[in-house]
PAKOL-730443 format. One line per field, with one value per residue: residue number from 1; residue in one letter; y, x, z of N, C-alpha, C, O, CB in turn. Coordinates in Angstrom, 2 decimals. Atoms other than C-alpha are relative to their C-alpha. Last residue first. Glycine has a CB too. Layout:
N
resi (NUM, ...)
resn (A, ...)
n.Y (Y, ...)
n.X (X, ...)
n.Z (Z, ...)
ca.Y (Y, ...)
ca.X (X, ...)
ca.Z (Z, ...)
c.Y (Y, ...)
c.X (X, ...)
c.Z (Z, ...)
o.Y (Y, ...)
o.X (X, ...)
o.Z (Z, ...)
cb.Y (Y, ...)
cb.X (X, ...)
cb.Z (Z, ...)
//
This chain:
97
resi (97, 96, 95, 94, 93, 92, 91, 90, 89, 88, 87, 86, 85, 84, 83, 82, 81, 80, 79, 78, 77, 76, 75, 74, 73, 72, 71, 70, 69, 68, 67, 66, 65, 64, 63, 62, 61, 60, 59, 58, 57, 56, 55, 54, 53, 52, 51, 50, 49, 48, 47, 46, 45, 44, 43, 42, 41, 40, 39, 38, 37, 36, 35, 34, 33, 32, 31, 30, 29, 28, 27, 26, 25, 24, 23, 22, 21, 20, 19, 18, 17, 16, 15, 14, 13, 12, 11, 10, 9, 8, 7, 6, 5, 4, 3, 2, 1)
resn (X, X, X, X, X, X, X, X, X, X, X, X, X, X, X, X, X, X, X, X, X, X, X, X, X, X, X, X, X, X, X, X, X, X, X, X, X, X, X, X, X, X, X, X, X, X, X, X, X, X, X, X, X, X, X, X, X, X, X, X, X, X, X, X, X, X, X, X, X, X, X, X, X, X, X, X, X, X, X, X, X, X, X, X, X, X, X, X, X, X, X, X, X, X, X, X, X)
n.Y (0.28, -1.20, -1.05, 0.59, -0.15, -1.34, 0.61, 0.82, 0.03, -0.90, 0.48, 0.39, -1.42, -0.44, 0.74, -0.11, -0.98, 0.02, 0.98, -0.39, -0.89, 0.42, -1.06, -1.33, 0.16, 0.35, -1.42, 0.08, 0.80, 1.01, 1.08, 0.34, -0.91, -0.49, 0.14, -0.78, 0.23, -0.24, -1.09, -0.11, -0.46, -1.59, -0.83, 1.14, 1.47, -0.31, 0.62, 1.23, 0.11, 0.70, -0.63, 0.33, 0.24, -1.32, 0.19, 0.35, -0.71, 0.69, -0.59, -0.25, 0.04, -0.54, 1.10, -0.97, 0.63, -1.30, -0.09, -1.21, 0.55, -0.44, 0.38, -0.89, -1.80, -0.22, -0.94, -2.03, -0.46, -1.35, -0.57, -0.32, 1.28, 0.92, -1.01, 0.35, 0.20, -0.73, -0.81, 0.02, -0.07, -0.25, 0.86, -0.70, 0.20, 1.61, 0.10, -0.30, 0.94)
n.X (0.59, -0.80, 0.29, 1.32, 1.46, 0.73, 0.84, 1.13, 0.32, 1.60, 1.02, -0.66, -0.33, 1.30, 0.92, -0.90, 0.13, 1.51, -0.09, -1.00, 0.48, 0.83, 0.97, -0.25, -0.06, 1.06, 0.44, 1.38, -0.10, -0.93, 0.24, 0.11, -0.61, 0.92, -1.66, -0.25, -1.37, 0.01, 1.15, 0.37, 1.42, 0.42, 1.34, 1.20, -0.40, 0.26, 1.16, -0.40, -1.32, 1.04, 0.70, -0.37, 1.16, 0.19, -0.02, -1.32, -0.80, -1.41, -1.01, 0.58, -1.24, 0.19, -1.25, -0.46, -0.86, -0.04, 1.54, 0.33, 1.41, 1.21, 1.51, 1.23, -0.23, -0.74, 0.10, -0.50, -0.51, -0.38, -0.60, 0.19, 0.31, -1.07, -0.98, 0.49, -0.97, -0.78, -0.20, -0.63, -1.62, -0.26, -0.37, 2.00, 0.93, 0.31, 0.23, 1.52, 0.94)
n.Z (1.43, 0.95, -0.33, 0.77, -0.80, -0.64, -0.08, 0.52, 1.28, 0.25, 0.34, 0.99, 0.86, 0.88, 1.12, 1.40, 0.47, 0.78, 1.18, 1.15, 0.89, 1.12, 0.26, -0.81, -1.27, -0.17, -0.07, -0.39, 0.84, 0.10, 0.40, -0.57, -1.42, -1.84, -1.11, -1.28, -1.38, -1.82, -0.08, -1.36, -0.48, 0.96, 0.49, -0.11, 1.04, 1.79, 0.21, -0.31, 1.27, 0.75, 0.68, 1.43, 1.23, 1.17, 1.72, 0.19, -0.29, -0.36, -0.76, -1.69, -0.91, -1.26, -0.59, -1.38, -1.48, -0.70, -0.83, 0.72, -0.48, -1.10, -0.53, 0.88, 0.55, 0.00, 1.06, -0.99, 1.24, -0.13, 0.36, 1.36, 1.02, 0.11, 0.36, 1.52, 0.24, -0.58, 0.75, 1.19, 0.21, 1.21, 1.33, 0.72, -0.33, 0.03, 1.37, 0.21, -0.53)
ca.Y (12.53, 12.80, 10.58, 6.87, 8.36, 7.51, 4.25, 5.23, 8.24, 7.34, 4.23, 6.05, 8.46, 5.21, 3.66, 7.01, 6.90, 3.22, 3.85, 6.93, 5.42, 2.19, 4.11, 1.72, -1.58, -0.69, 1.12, -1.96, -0.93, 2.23, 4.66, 8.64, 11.40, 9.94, 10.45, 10.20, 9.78, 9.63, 9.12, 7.21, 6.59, 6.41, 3.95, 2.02, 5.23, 7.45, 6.06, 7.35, 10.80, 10.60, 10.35, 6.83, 7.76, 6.96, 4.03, 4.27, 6.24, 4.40, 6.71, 4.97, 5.41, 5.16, 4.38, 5.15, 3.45, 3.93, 0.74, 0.78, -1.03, -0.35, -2.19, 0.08, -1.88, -5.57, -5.62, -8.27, -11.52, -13.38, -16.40, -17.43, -19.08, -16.03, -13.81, -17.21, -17.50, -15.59, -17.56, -20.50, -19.82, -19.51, -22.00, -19.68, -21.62, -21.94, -17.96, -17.35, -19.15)
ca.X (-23.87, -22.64, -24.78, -23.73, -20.37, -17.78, -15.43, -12.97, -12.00, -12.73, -10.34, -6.96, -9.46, -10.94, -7.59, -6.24, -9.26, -9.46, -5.80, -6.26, -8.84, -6.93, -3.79, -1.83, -3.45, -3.59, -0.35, 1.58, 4.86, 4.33, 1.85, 2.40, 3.81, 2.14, 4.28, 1.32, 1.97, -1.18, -1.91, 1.25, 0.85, 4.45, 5.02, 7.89, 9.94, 7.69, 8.77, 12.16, 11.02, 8.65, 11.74, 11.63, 10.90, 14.22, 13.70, 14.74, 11.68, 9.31, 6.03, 3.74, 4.17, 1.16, 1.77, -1.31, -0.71, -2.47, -1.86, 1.58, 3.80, 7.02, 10.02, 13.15, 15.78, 13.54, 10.75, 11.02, 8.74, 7.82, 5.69, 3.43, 4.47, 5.40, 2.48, 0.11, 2.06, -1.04, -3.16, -1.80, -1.49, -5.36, -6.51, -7.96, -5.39, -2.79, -2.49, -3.14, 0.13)
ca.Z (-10.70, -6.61, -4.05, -5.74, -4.43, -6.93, -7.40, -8.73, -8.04, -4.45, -3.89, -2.67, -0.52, 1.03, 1.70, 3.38, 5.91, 6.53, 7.35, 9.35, 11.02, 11.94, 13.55, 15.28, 13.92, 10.10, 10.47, 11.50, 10.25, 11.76, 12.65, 12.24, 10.44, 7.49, 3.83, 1.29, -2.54, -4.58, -8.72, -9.81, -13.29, -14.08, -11.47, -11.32, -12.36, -10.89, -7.61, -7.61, -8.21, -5.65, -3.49, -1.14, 2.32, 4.29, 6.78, 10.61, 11.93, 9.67, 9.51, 7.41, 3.50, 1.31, -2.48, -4.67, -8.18, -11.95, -13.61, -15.68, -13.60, -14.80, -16.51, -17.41, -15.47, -14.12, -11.93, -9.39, -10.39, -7.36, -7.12, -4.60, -1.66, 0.24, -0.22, 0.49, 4.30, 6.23, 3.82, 4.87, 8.64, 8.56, 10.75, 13.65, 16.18, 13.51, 12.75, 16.46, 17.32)
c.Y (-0.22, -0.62, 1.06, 1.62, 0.18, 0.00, 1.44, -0.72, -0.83, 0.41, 1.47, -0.08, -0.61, 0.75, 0.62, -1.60, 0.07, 1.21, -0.41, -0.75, 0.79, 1.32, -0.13, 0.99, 1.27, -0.22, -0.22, 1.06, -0.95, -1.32, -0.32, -1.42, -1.30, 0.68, 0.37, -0.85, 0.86, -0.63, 0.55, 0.94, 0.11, 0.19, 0.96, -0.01, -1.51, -0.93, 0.12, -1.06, -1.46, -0.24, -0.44, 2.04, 0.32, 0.04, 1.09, -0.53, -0.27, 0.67, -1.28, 0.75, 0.46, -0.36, 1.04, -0.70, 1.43, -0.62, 0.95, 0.29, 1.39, -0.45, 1.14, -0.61, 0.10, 1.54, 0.09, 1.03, 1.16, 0.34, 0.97, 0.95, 0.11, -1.09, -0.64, 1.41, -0.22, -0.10, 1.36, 1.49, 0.38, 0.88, 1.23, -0.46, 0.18, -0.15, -2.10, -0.59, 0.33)
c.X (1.42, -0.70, 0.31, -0.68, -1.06, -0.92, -1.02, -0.78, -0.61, -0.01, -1.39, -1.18, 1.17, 0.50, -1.26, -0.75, 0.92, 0.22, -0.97, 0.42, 0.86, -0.57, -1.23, -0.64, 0.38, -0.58, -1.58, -1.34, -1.40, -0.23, 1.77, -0.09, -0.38, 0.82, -1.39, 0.67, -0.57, 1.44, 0.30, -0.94, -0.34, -1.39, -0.51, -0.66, -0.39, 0.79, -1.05, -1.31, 0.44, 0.78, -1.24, -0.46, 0.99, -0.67, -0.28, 0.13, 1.50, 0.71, 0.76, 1.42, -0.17, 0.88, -0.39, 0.70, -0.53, -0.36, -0.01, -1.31, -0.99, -0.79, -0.55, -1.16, -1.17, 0.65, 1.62, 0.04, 0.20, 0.93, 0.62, 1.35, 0.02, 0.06, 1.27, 1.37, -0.08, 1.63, 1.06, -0.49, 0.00, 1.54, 0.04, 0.69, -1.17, -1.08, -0.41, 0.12, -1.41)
c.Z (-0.59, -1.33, -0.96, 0.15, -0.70, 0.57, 0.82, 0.02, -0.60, -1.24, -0.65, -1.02, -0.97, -1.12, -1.24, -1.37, -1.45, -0.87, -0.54, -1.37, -0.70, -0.57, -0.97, -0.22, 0.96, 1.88, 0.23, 0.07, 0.22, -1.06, -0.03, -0.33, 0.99, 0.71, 1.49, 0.70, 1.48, 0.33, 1.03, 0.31, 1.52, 0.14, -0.32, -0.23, 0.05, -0.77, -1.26, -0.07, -0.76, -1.22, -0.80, -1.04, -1.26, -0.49, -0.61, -1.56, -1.27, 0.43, 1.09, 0.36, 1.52, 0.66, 0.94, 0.79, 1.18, 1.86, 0.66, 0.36, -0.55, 0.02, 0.52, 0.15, -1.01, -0.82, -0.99, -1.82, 0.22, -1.21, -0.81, -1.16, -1.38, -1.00, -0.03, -0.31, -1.60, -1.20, 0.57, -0.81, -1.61, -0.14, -1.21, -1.53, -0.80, 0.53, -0.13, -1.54, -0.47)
o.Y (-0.50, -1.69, 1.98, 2.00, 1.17, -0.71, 1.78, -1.63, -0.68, 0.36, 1.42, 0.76, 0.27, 0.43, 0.65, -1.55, 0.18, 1.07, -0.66, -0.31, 1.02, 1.52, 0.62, 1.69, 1.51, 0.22, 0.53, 1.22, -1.71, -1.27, 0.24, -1.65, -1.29, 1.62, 1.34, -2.08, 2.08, -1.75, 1.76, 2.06, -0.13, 1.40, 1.78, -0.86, -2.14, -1.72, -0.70, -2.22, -1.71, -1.27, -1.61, 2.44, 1.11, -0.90, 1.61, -1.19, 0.56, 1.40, -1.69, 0.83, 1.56, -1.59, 2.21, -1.91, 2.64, -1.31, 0.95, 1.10, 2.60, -1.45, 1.97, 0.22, -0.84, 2.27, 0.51, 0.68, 2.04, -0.27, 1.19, 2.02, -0.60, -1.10, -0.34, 0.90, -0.90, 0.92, 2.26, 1.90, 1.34, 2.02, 1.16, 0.32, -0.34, -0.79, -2.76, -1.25, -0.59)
o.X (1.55, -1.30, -0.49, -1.18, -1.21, -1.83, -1.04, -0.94, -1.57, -1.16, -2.49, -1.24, 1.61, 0.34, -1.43, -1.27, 0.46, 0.32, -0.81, 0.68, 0.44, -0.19, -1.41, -0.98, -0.24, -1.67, -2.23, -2.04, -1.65, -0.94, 2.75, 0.01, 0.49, 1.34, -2.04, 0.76, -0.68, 1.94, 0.18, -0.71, -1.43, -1.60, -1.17, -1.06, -0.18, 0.37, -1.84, -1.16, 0.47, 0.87, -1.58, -1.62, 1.92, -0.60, -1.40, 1.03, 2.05, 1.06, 0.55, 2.41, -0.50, 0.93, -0.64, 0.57, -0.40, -1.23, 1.07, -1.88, -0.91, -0.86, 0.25, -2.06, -1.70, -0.17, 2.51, 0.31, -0.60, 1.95, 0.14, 1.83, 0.60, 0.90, 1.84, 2.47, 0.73, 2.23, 1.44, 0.13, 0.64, 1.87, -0.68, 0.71, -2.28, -1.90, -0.97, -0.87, -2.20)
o.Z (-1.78, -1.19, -1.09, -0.91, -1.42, 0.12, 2.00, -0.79, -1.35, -1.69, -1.21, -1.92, -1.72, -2.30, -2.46, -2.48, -2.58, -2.09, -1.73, -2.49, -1.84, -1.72, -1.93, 0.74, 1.99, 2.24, 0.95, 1.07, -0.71, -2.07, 0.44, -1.53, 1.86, 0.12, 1.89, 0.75, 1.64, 0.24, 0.85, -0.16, 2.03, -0.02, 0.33, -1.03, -0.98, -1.61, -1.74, -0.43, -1.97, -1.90, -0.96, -1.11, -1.42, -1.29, -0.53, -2.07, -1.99, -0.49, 2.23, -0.36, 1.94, 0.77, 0.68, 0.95, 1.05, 2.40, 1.26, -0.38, -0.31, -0.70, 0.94, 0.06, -1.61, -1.40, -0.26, -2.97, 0.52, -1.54, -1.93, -0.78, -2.20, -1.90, -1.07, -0.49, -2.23, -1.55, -0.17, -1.79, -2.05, -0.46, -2.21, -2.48, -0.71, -0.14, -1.01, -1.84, -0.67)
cb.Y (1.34, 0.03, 0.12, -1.63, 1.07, 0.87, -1.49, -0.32, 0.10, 1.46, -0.95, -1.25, 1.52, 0.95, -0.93, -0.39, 0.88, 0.21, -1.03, 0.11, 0.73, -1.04, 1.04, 0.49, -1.02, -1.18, 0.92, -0.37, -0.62, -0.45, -0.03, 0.62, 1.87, -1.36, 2.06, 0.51, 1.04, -1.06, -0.39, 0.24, -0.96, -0.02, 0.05, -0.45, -0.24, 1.61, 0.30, 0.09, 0.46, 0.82, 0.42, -1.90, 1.24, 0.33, -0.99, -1.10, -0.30, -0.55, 1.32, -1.77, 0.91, -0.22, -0.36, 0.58, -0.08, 1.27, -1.06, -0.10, -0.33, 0.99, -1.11, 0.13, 0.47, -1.07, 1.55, 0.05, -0.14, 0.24, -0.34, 0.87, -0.52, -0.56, 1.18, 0.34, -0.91, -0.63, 0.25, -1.46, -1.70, 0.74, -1.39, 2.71, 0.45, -0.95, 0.77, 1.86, -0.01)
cb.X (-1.02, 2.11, 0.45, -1.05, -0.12, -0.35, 0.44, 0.00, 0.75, -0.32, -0.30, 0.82, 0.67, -1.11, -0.78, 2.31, 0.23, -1.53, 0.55, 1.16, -0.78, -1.16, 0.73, 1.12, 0.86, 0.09, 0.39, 0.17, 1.39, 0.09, -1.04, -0.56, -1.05, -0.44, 2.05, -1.18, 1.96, -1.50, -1.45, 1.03, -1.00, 0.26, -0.60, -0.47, 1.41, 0.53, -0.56, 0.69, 1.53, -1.40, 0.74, -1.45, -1.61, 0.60, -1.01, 0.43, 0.13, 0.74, -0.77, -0.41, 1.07, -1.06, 1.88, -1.13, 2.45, -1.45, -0.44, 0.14, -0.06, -0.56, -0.10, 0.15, 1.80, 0.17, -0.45, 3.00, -0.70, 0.68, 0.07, -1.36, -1.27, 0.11, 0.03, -2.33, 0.44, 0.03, -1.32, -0.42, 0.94, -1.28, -1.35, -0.69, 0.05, 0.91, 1.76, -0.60, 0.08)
cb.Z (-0.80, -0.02, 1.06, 0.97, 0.90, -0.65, 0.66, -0.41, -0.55, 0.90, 1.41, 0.28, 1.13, 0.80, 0.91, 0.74, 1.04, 1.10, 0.19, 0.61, 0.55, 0.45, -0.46, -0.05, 0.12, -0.94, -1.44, 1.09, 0.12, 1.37, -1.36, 0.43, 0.54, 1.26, -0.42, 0.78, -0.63, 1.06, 0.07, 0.75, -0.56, -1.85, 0.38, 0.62, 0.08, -0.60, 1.01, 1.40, 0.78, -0.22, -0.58, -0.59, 0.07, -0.92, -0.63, 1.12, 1.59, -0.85, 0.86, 1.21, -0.63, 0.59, -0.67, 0.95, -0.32, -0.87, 0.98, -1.47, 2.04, 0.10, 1.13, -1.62, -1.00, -0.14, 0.82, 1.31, -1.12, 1.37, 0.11, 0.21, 0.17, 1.13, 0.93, -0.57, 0.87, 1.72, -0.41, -0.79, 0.38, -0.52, -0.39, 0.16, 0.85, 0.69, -0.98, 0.22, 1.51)
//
C-alpha cells in the first residue's frame, strides 16, 4: 500500500520490468565487485571461491553476523557503514593527498 500511496510502485517494480540477462558458463563480470552478505539463518554463504568465478575482481567479501534480508532497516549503521568502506578506494577523502 505505501508504494501506491507515495506513487512510486513503478520504481519499486523497475528491477522486474527490466530485462534480465543471467550469466552464462564461463561469463563474468569483470568490474571490480564488493558482495555483502547479511546474516540469513536458512541460506548457506556462498564460498569465496564460488564467487570469484563471477567475479574475478572481487575486492570485499563480508559475512555479517547480523541483520537480515532487510539489512538496511535492521541494522542501518552497519549498512551505511559497510557501503562507505565498499566506496572508499574510490572515491578518497578530499582530507588524505
Amino acid at each position: 500500500m505505501i508504494y501506491w500511496v507515495t506513487e512510486t510502485i513503478s520504481t519499486s517494480m523497475r528491477r522486474y520490468a527490466l530485462p534480465y540477462k543471467p550469466l552464462l558458463p564461463g561469463e563474468s563480470v569483470p568490474v571490480p565487485t564488493s558482495v555483502l552478505l547479511p546474516h540469513e539463518p536458512k541460506l548457506p554463504v556462498p564460498p569465496e571461491s564460488w564467487l570469484r568465478r563471477a567475479y574475478p575482481n572481487l575486492t570485499r567479501r563480508v559475512v555479517l553476523g547480523e541483520g537480515g534480508h532487510f539489512l538496511a532497516l535492521e541494522s542501518p549503521s552497519r549498512f551505511v557503514a559497510e557501503i562507505e568502506a565498499a566506496f572508499r578506494p574510490y572515491f578518497p577523502s578530499p582530507d588524505k593527498p
